[in-house]
C-alpha positions, -999 to 999 in steps of 0.1 A, spaced: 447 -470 275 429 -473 238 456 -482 220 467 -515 247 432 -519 262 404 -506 242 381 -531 225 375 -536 188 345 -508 183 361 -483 208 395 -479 188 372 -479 153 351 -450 166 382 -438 179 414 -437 155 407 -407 135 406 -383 163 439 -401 176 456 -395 141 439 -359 139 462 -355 172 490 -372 165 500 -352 130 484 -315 140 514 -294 151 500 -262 162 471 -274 180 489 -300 206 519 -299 230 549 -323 220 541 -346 249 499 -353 238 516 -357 199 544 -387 208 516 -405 233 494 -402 201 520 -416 179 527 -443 206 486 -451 210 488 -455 166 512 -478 171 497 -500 198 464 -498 173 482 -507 147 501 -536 161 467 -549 177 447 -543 145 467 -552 117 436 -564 92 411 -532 101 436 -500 99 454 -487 72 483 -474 80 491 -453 45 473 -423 57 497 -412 85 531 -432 72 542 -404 53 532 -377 80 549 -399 107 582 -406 93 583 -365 82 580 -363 121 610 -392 128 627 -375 99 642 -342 119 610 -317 110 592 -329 146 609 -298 162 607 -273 135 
């Protein structure tokens, strides 16, 4: 629901907590890390001009990359 629906202020106060999610392996299941991958994305795509996108690049394409399941 943030990353399609939330408004503006909601996904600002938001993000970090939703990238602290996405990229923390030991503390999260597999399933809560992709649909926080999936919401980044939909954040991304939305908000372009307000987010960027360097912090978690790296981390993310380490995760696409094969080392998600080691």
């Amino acid at each position: 629901m943030i990353g399609s629906l939330a408004p503006e202020e909601l996904v600002i106060q938001l993000h970090k907590e939703i990238i602290n999610i996405a990229l923390n392996e030991g503390k999260y299941s597999l399933f809560v890390r992709k649909k926080a991958l999936l919401c980044l994305l939909r954040i991304f795509r939305k908000f372009k001009d307000k987010f960027n996108a360097t912090e978690w690049v790296k981390p993310l394409s380490q995760i696409f990359d094969g080392k998600f399941y080691s």
